[in-house]
N, C-alpha and C positions, 0 to 999 in steps of 0.2 A: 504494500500500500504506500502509498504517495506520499510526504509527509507537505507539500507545497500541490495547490489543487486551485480551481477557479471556481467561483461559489457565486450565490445570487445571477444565476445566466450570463456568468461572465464577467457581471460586474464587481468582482471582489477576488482578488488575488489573497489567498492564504498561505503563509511561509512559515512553514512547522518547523523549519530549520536553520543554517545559518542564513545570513545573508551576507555575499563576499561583492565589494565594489570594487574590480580591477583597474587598473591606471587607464585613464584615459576616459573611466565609464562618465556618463553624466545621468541626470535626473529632470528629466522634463516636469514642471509644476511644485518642485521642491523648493521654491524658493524662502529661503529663512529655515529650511528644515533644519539645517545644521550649522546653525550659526550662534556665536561665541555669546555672549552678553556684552552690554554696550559696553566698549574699551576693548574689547578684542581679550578679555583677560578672563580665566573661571573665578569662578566667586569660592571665597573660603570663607564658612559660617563658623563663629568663635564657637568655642567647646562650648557644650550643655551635656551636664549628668543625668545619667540614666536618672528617672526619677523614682524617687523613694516614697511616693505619697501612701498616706493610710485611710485618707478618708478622700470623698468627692472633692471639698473644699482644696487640697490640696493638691489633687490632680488639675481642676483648674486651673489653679496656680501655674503650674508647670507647663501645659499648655498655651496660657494665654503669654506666658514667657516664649514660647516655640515660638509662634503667630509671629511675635514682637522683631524676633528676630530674622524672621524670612521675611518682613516687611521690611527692616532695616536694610537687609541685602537686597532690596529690590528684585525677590525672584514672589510674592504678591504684592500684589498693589496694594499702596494705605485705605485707609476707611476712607469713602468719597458720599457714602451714605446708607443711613442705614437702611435695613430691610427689614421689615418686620419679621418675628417669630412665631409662624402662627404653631406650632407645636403644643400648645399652651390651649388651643380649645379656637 
Protein backbone atom coordinates (compact mmCIF):
# COMPACT_ATOMS: atom_id res chain seq x y z
CA UNK A 1 0.00 0.00 0.00
CA UNK A 2 0.93 3.46 -0.91
CA UNK A 3 1.84 5.59 1.88
CA UNK A 4 1.53 9.04 -0.58
CA UNK A 5 -2.11 8.73 -2.56
CA UNK A 6 -4.57 11.55 -4.15
CA UNK A 7 -7.78 11.84 -2.19
CA UNK A 8 -10.98 14.09 -2.46
CA UNK A 9 -10.99 13.39 -6.64
CA UNK A 10 -7.61 14.43 -6.86
CA UNK A 11 -8.00 17.24 -5.20
CA UNK A 12 -5.61 16.55 -2.13
CA UNK A 13 -2.25 15.00 -2.39
CA UNK A 14 -1.54 12.94 0.83
CA UNK A 15 2.33 12.34 1.87
CA UNK A 16 2.42 9.57 4.43
CA UNK A 17 6.15 9.88 4.08
CA UNK A 18 9.20 11.95 3.75
CA UNK A 19 9.19 14.79 1.71
CA UNK A 20 12.66 15.23 -0.15
CA UNK A 21 13.05 18.94 -2.06
CA UNK A 22 16.14 18.23 -4.56
CA UNK A 23 18.33 21.38 -5.75
CA UNK A 24 16.85 23.16 -8.16
CA UNK A 25 13.10 21.93 -7.08
CA UNK A 26 10.62 24.82 -6.70
CA UNK A 27 7.08 25.29 -5.31
CA UNK A 28 4.53 26.97 -7.21
CA UNK A 29 1.90 28.93 -4.68
CA UNK A 30 4.31 28.46 -1.70
CA UNK A 31 4.83 31.68 -1.35
CA UNK A 32 5.84 32.64 2.56
CA UNK A 33 5.78 28.81 3.02
CA UNK A 34 9.13 28.89 4.40
CA UNK A 35 10.02 31.99 5.26
CA UNK A 36 12.22 33.13 8.39
CA UNK A 37 10.43 35.60 10.62
CA UNK A 38 10.90 39.26 10.16
CA UNK A 39 14.96 39.84 10.22
CA UNK A 40 15.79 36.91 8.60
CA UNK A 41 16.80 35.46 12.12
CA UNK A 42 14.79 32.28 14.34
CA UNK A 43 13.39 33.40 17.39
CA UNK A 44 14.72 32.06 20.66
CA UNK A 45 11.95 32.13 23.56
CA UNK A 46 13.61 32.63 27.19
CA UNK A 47 13.46 29.43 29.32
CA UNK A 48 10.19 28.70 31.14
CA UNK A 49 9.95 25.74 33.73
CA UNK A 50 8.07 22.97 33.29
CA UNK A 51 5.29 23.94 35.59
CA UNK A 52 4.80 22.80 38.99
CA UNK A 53 1.06 23.81 39.47
CA UNK A 54 -1.24 22.12 42.17
CA UNK A 55 -4.32 23.74 41.65
CA UNK A 56 -6.21 25.45 38.58
CA UNK A 57 -5.33 28.94 39.93
CA UNK A 58 -1.85 28.06 39.40
CA UNK A 59 -1.91 26.59 36.11
CA UNK A 60 -3.37 29.62 34.81
CA UNK A 61 -0.60 31.32 36.10
CA UNK A 62 1.62 29.54 34.01
CA UNK A 63 -0.19 29.67 31.09
CA UNK A 64 -1.03 33.13 30.88
CA UNK A 65 2.90 33.59 31.49
CA UNK A 66 3.40 31.14 28.08
CA UNK A 67 0.70 33.43 26.19
CA UNK A 68 2.92 36.46 27.56
CA UNK A 69 5.63 35.24 26.18
CA UNK A 70 4.90 34.02 22.58
CA UNK A 71 3.35 37.43 22.23
CA UNK A 72 6.59 39.14 23.23
CA UNK A 73 8.38 37.19 20.42
CA UNK A 74 5.98 38.16 18.01
CA UNK A 75 5.13 34.51 16.85
CA UNK A 76 0.88 35.67 18.32
CA UNK A 77 -0.27 38.73 17.94
CA UNK A 78 -1.09 41.10 21.10
CA UNK A 79 -4.61 41.44 22.40
CA UNK A 80 -6.22 43.86 19.43
CA UNK A 81 -9.77 42.90 21.02
CA UNK A 82 -11.52 41.06 22.99
CA UNK A 83 -13.81 38.35 22.04
CA UNK A 84 -16.28 37.31 24.09
CA UNK A 85 -16.45 33.98 26.09
CA UNK A 86 -19.54 32.44 25.50
CA UNK A 87 -18.51 29.08 27.37
CA UNK A 88 -20.05 30.45 30.23
CA UNK A 89 -23.86 29.98 29.10
Amino acid sequence: MSKCYFAHGGNELVIGGKLTFLPGASVEGGEGLFDLPPGGETVTLPFLADSTATTVAQLREDYNRLLSVLRDAGIIAPLQEVIPDDRDG
